[in-house]
Every structure is written in C-alpha cells, then in structure tokens.
mmCIF file of the N, C-alpha and C atoms, coordinates in Angstrom:
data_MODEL
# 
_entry.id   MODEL 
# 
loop_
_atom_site.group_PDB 
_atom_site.id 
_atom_site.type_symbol 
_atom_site.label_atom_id 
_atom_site.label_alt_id 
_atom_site.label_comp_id 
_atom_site.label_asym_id 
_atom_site.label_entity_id 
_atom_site.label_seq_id 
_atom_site.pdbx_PDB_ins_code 
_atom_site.Cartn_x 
_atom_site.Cartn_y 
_atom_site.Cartn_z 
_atom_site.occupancy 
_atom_site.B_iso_or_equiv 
_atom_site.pdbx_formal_charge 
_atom_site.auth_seq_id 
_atom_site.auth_comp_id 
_atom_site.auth_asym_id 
_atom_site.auth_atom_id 
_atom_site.pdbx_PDB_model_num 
ATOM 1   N N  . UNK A 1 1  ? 190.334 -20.613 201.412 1.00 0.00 ? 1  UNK A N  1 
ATOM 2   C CA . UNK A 1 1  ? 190.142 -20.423 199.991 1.00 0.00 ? 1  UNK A CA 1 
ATOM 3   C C  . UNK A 1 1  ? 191.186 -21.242 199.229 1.00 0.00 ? 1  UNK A C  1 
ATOM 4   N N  . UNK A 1 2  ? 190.370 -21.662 198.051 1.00 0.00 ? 2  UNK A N  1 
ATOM 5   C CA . UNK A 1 2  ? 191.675 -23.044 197.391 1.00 0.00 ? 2  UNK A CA 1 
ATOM 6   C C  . UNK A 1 2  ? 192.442 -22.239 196.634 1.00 0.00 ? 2  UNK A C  1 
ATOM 7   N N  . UNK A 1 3  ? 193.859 -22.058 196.232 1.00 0.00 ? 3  UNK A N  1 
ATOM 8   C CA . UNK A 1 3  ? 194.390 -21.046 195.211 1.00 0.00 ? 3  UNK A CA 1 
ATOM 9   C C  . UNK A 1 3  ? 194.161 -21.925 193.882 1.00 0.00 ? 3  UNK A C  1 
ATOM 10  N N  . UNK A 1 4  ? 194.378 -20.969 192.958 1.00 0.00 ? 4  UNK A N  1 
ATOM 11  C CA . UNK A 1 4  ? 194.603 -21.388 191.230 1.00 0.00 ? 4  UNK A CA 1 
ATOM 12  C C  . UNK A 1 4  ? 195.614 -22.830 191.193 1.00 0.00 ? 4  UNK A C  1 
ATOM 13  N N  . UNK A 1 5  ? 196.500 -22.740 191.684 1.00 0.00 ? 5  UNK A N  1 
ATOM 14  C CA . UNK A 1 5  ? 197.513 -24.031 191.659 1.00 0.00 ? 5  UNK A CA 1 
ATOM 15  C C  . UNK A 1 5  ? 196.777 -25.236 191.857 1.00 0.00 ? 5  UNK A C  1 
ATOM 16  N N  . UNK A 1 6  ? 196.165 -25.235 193.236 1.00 0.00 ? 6  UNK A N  1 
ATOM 17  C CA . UNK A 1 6  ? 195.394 -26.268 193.864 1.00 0.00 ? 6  UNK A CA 1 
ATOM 18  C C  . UNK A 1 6  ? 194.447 -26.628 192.713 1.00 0.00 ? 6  UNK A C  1 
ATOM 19  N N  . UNK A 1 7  ? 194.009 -25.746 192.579 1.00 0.00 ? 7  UNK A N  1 
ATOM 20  C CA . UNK A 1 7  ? 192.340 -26.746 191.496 1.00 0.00 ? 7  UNK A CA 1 
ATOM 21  C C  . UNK A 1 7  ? 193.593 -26.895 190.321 1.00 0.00 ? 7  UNK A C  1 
ATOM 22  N N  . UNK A 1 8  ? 194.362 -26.294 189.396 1.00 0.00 ? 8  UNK A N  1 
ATOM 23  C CA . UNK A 1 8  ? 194.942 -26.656 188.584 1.00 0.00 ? 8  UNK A CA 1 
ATOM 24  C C  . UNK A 1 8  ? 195.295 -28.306 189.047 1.00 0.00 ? 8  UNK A C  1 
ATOM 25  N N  . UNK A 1 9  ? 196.103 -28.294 189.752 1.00 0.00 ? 9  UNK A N  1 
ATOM 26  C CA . UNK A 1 9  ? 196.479 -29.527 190.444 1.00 0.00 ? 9  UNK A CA 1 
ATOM 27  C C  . UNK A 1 9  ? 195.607 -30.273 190.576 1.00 0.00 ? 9  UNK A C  1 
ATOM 28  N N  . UNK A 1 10 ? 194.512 -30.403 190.886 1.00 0.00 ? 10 UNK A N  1 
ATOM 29  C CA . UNK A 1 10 ? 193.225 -31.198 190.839 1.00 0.00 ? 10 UNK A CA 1 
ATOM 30  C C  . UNK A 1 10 ? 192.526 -31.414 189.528 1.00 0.00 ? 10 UNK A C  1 
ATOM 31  N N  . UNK A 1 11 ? 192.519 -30.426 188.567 1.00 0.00 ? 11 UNK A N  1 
ATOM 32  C CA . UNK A 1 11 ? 192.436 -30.877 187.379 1.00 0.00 ? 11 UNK A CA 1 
ATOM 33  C C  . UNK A 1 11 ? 192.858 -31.519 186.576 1.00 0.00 ? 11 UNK A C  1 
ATOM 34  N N  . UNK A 1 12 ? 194.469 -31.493 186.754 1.00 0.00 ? 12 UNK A N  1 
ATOM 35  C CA . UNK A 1 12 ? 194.945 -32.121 186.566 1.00 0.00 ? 12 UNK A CA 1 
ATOM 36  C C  . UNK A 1 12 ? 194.784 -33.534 186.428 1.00 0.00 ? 12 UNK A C  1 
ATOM 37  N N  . UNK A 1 13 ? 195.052 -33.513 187.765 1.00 0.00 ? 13 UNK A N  1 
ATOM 38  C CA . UNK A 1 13 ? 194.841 -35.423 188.371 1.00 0.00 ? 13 UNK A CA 1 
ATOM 39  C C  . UNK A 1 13 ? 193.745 -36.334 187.855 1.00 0.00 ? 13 UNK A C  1 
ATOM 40  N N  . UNK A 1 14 ? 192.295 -35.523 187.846 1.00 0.00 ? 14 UNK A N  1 
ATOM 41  C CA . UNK A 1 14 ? 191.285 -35.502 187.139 1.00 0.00 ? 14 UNK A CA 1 
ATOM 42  C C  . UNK A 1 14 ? 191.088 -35.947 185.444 1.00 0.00 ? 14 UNK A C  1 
ATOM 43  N N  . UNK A 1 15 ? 191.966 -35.425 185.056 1.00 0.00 ? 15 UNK A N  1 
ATOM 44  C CA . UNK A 1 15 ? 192.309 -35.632 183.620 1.00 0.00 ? 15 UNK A CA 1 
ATOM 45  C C  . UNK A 1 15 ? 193.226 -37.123 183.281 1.00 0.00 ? 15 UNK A C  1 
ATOM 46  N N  . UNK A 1 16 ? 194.095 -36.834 184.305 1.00 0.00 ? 16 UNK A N  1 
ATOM 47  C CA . UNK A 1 16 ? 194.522 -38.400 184.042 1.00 0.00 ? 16 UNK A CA 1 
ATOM 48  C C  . UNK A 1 16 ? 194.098 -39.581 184.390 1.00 0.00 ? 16 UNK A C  1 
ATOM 49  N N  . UNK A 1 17 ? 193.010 -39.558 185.426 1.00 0.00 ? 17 UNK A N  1 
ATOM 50  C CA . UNK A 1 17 ? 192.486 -40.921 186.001 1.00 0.00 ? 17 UNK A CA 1 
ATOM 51  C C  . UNK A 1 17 ? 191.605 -41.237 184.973 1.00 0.00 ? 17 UNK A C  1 
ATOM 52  N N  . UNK A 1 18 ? 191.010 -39.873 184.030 1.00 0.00 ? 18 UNK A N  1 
ATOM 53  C CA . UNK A 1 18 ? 189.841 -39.956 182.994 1.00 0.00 ? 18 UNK A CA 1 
ATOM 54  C C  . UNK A 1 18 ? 190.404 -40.694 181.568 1.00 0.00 ? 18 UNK A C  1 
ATOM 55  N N  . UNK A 1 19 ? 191.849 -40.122 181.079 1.00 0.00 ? 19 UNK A N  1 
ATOM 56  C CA . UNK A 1 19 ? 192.602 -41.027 180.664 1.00 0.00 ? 19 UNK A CA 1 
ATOM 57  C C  . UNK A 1 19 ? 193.291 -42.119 180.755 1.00 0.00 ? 19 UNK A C  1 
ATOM 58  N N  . UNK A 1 20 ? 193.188 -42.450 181.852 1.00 0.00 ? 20 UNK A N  1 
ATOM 59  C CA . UNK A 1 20 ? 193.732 -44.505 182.173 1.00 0.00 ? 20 UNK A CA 1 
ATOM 60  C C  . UNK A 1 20 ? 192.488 -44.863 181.890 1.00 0.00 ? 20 UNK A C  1 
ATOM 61  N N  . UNK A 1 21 ? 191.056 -44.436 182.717 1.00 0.00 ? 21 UNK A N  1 
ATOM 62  C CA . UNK A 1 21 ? 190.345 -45.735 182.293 1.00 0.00 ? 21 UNK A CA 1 
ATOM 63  C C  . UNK A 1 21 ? 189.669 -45.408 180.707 1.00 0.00 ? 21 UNK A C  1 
ATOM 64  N N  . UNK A 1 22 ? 189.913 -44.458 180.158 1.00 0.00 ? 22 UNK A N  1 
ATOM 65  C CA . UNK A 1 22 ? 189.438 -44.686 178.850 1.00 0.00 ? 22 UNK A CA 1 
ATOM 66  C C  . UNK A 1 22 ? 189.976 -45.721 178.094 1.00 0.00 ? 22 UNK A C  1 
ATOM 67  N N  . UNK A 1 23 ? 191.688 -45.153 178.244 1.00 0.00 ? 23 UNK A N  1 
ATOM 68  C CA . UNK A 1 23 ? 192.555 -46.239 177.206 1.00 0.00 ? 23 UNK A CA 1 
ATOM 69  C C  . UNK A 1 23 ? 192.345 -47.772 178.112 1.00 0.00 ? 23 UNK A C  1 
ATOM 70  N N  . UNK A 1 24 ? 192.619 -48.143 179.361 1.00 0.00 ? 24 UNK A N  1 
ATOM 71  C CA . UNK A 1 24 ? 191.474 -49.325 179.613 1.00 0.00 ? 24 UNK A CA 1 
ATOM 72  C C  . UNK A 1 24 ? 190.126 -49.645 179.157 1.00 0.00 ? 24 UNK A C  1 
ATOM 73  N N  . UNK A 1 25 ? 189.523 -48.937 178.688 1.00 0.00 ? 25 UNK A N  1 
ATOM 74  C CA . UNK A 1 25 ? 188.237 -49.564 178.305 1.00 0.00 ? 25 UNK A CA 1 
ATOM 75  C C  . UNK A 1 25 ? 187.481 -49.181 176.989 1.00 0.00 ? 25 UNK A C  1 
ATOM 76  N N  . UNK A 1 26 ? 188.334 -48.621 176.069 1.00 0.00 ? 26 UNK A N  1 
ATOM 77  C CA . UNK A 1 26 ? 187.996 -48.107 174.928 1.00 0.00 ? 26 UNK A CA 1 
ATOM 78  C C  . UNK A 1 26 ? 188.695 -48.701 173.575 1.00 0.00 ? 26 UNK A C  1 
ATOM 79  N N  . UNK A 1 27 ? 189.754 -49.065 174.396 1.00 0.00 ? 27 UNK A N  1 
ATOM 80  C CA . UNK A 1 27 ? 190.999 -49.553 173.026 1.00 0.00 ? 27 UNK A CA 1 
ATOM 81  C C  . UNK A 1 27 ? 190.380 -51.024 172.607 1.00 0.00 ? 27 UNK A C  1 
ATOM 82  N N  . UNK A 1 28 ? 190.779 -50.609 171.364 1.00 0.00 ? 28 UNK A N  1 
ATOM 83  C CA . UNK A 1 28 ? 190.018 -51.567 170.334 1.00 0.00 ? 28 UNK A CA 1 
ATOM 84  C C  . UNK A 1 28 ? 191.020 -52.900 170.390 1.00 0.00 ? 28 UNK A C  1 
ATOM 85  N N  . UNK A 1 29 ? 190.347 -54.116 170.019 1.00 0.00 ? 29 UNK A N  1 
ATOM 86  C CA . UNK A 1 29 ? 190.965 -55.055 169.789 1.00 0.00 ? 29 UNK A CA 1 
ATOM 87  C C  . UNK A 1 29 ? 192.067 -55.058 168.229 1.00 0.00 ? 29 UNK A C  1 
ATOM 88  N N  . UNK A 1 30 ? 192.525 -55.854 167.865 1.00 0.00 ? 30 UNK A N  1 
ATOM 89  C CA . UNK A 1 30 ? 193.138 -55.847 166.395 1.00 0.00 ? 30 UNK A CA 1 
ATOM 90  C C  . UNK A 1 30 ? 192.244 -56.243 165.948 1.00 0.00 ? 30 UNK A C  1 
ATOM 91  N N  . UNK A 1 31 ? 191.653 -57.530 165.818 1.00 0.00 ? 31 UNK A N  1 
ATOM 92  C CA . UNK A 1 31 ? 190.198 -57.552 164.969 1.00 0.00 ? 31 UNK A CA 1 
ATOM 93  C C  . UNK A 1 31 ? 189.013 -57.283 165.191 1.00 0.00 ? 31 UNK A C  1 
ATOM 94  N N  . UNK A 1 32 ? 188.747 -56.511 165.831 1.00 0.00 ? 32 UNK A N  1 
ATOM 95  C CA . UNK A 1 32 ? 187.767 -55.856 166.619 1.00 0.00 ? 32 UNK A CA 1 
ATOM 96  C C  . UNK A 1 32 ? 186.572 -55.545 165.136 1.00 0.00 ? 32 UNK A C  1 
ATOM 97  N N  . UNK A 1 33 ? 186.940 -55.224 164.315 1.00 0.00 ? 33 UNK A N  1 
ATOM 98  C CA . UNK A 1 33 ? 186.300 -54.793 163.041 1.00 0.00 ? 33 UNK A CA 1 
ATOM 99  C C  . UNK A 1 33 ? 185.642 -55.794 162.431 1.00 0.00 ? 33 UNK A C  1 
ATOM 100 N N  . UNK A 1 34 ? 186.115 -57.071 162.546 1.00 0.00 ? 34 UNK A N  1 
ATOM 101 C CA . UNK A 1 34 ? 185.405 -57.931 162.104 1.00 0.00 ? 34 UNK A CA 1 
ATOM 102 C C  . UNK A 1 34 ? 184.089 -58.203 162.518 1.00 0.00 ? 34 UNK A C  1 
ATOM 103 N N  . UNK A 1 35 ? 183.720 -58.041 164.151 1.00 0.00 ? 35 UNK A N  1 
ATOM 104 C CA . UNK A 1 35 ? 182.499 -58.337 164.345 1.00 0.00 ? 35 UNK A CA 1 
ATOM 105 C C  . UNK A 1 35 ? 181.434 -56.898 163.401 1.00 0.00 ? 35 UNK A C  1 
ATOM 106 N N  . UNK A 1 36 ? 181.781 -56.149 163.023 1.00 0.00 ? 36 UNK A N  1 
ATOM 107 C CA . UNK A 1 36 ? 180.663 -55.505 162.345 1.00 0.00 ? 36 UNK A CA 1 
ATOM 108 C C  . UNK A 1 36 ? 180.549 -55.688 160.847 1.00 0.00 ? 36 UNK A C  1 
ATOM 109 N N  . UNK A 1 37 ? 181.156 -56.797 160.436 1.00 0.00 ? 37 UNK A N  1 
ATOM 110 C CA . UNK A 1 37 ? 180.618 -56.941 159.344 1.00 0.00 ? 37 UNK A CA 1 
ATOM 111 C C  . UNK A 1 37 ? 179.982 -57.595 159.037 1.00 0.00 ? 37 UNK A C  1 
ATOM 112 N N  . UNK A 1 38 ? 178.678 -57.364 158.362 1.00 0.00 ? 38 UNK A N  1 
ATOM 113 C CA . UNK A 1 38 ? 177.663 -58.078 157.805 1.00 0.00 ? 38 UNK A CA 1 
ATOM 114 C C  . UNK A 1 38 ? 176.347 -57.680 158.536 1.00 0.00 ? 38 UNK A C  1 
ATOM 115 N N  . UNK A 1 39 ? 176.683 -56.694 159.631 1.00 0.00 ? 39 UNK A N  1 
ATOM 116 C CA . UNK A 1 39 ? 175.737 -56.486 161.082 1.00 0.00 ? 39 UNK A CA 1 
ATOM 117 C C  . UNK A 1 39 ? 174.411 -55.818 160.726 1.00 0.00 ? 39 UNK A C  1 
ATOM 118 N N  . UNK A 1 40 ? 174.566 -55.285 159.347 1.00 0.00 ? 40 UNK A N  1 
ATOM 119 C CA . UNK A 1 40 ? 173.237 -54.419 158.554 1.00 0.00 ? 40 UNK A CA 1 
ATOM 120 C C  . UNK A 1 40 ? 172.869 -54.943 157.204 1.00 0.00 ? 40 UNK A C  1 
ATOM 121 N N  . UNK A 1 41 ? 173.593 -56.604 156.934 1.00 0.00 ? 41 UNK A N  1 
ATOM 122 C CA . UNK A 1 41 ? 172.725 -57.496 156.151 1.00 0.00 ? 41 UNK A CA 1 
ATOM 123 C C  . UNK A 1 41 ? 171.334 -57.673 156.526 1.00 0.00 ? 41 UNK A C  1 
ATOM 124 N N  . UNK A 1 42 ? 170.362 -57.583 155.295 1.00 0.00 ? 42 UNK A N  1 
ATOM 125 C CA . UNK A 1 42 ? 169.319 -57.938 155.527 1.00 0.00 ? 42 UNK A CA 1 
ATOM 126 C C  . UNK A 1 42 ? 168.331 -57.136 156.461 1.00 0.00 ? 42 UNK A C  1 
ATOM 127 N N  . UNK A 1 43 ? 168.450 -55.435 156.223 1.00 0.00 ? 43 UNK A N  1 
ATOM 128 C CA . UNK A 1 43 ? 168.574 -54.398 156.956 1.00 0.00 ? 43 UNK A CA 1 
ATOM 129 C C  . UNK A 1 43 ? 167.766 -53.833 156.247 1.00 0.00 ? 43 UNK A C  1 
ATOM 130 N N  . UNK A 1 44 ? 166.359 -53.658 155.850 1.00 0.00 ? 44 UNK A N  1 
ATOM 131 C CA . UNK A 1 44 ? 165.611 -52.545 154.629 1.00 0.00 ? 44 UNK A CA 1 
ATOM 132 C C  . UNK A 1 44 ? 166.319 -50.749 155.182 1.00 0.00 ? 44 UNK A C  1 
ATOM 133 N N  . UNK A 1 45 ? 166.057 -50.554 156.465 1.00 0.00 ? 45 UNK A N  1 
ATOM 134 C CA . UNK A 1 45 ? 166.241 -49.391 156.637 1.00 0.00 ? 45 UNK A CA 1 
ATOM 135 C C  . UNK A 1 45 ? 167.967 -49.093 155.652 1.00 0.00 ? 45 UNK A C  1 
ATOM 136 N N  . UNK A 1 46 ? 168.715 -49.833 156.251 1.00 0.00 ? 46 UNK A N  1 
ATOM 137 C CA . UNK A 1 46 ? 169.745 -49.621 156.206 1.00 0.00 ? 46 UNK A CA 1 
ATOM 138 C C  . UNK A 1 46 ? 170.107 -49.626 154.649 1.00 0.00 ? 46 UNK A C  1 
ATOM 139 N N  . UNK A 1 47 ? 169.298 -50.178 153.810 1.00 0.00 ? 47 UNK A N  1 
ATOM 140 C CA . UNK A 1 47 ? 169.003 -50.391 152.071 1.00 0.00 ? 47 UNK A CA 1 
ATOM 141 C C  . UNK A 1 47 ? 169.036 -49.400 151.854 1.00 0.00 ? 47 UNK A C  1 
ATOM 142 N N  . UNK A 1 48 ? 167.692 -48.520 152.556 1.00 0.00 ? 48 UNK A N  1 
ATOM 143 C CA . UNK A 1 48 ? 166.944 -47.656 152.278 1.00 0.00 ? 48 UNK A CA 1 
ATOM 144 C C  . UNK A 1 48 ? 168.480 -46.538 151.958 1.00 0.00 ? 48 UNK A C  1 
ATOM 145 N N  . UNK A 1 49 ? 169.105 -46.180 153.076 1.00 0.00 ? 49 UNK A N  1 
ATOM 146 C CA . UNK A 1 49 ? 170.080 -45.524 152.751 1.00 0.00 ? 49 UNK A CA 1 
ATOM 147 C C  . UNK A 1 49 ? 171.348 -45.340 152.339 1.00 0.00 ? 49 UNK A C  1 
ATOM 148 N N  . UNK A 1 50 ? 171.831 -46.577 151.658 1.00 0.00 ? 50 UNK A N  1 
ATOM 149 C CA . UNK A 1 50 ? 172.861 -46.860 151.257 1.00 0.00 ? 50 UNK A CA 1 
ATOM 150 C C  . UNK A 1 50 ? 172.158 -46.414 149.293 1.00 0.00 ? 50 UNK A C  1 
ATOM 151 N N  . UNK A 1 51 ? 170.959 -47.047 149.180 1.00 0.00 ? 51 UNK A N  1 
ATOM 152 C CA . UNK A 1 51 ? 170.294 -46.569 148.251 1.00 0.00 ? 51 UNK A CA 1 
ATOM 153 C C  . UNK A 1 51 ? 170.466 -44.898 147.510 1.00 0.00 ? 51 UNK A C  1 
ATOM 154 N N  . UNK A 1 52 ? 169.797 -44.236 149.237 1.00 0.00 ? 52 UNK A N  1 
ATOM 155 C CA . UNK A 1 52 ? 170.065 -42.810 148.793 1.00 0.00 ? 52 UNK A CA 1 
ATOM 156 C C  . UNK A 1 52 ? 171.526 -42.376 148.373 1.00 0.00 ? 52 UNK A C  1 
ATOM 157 N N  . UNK A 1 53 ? 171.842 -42.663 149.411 1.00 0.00 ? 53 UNK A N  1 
ATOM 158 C CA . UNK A 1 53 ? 173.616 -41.927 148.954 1.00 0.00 ? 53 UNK A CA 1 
ATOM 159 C C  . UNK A 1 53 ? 173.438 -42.695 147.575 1.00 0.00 ? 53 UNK A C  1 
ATOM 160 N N  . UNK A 1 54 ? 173.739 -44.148 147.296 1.00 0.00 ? 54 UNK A N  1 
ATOM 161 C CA . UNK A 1 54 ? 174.208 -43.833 145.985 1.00 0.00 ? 54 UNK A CA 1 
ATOM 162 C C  . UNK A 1 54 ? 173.467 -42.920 144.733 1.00 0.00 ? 54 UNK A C  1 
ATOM 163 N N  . UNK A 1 55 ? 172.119 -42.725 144.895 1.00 0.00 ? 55 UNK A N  1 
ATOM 164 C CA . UNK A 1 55 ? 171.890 -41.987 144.076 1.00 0.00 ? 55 UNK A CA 1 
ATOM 165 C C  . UNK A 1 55 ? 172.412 -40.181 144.015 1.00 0.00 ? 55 UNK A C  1 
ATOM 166 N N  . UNK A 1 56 ? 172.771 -39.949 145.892 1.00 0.00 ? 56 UNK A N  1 
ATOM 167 C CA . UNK A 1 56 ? 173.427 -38.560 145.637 1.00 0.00 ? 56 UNK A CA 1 
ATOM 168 C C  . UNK A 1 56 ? 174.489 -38.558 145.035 1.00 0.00 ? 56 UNK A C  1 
ATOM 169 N N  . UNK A 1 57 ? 175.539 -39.904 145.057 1.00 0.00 ? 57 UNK A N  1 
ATOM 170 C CA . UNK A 1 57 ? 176.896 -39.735 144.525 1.00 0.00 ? 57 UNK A CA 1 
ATOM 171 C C  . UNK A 1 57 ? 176.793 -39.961 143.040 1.00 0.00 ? 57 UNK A C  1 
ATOM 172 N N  . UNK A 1 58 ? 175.501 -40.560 142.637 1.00 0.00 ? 58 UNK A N  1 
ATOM 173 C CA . UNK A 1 58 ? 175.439 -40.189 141.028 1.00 0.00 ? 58 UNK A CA 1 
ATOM 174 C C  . UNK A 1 58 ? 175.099 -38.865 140.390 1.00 0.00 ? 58 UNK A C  1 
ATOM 175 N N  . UNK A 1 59 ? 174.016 -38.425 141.557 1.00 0.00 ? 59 UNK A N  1 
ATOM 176 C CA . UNK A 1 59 ? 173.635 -36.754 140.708 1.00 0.00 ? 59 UNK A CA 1 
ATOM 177 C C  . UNK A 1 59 ? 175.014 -36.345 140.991 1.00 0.00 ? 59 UNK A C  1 
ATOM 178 N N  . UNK A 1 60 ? 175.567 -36.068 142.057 1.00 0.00 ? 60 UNK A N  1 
ATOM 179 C CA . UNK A 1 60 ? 176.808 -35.202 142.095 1.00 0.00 ? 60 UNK A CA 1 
ATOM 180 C C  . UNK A 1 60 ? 177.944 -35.263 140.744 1.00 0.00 ? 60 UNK A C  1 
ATOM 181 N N  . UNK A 1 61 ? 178.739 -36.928 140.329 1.00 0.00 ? 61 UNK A N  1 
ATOM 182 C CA . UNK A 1 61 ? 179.030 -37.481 139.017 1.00 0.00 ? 61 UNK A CA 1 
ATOM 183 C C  . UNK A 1 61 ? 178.221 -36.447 138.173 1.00 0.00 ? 61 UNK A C  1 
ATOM 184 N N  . UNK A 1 62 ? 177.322 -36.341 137.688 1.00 0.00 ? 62 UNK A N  1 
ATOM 185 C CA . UNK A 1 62 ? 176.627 -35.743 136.523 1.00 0.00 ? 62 UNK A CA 1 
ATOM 186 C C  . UNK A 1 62 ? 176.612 -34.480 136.996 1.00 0.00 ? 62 UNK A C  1 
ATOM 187 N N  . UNK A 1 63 ? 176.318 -33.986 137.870 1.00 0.00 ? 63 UNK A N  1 
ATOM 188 C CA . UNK A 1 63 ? 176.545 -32.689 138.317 1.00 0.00 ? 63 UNK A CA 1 
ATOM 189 C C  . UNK A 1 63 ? 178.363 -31.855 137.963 1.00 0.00 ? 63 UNK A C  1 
ATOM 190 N N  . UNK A 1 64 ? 179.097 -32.854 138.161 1.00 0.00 ? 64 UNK A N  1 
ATOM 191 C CA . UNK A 1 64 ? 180.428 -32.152 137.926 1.00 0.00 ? 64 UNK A CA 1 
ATOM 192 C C  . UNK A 1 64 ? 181.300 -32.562 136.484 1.00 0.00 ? 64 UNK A C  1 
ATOM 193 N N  . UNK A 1 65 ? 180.305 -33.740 135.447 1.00 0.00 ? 65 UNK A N  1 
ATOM 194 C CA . UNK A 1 65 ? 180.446 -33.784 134.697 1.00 0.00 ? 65 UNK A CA 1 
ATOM 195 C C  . UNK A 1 65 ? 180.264 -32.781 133.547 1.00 0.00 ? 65 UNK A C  1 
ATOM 196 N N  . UNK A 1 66 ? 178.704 -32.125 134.210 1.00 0.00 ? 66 UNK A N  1 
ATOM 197 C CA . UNK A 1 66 ? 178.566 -31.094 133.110 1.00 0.00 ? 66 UNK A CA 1 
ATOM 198 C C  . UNK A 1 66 ? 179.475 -29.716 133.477 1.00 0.00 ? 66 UNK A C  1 
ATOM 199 N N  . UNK A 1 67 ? 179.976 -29.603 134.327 1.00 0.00 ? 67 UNK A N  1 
ATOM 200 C CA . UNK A 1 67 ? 180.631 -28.268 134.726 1.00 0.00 ? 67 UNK A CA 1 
ATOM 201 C C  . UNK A 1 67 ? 181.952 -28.427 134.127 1.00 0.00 ? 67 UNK A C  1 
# 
C-alpha cells in the first residue's frame, strides 16, 4: 500500500515537470503581440461584433447618464 507521503511526493514531482514544460512552451515572445494585429481586418463576423458592443457601451453611457 502507497502511504500519503508517497503520492504527495509524486504529486508533487508531477506538478513540476507540468511546470517546466509549460514555461518552455507557453512563454510569450516580447513582440509576440504584434503578429495579431490586423488578424480580424476585413472580418464581417468580427464587424458584426465589435458593432454590437459598441452599441451596448452606448446604451449603457445613456443608461447611467440618466441616473
């Protein structure tokens, strides 16, 4: 039978091999941001909802104007 220590100990270990290769393979470049810009030019869907919000962030404006 494995005791509490043991799997602790194994969870452990577990946790950190899961954290090396994340920060290996997750960490962002410094300009890493640049490639997404412009990536939803010329995008109707993406119109479509940049559209909506702005019209929610105008009712909301008029909404807390009259209050």
């Amino acid at each position: 039978m494995i005791t509490i220590e043991e799997r602790v100990a194994k969870l452990e270990g577990l946790v950190d091999e899961l954290r090396e290769r994340r920060a290996s393979v997750d960490t962002p470049g410094r300009d890493d941001w640049r490639d997404t810009v412009g990536m939803f030019a010329d995008d109707d869907v993406m119109q479509e909802i940049l559209d909506e919000a702005q019209r929610l962030r105008e009712a909301d404006r008029r909404q807390a104007d009259a209050c």
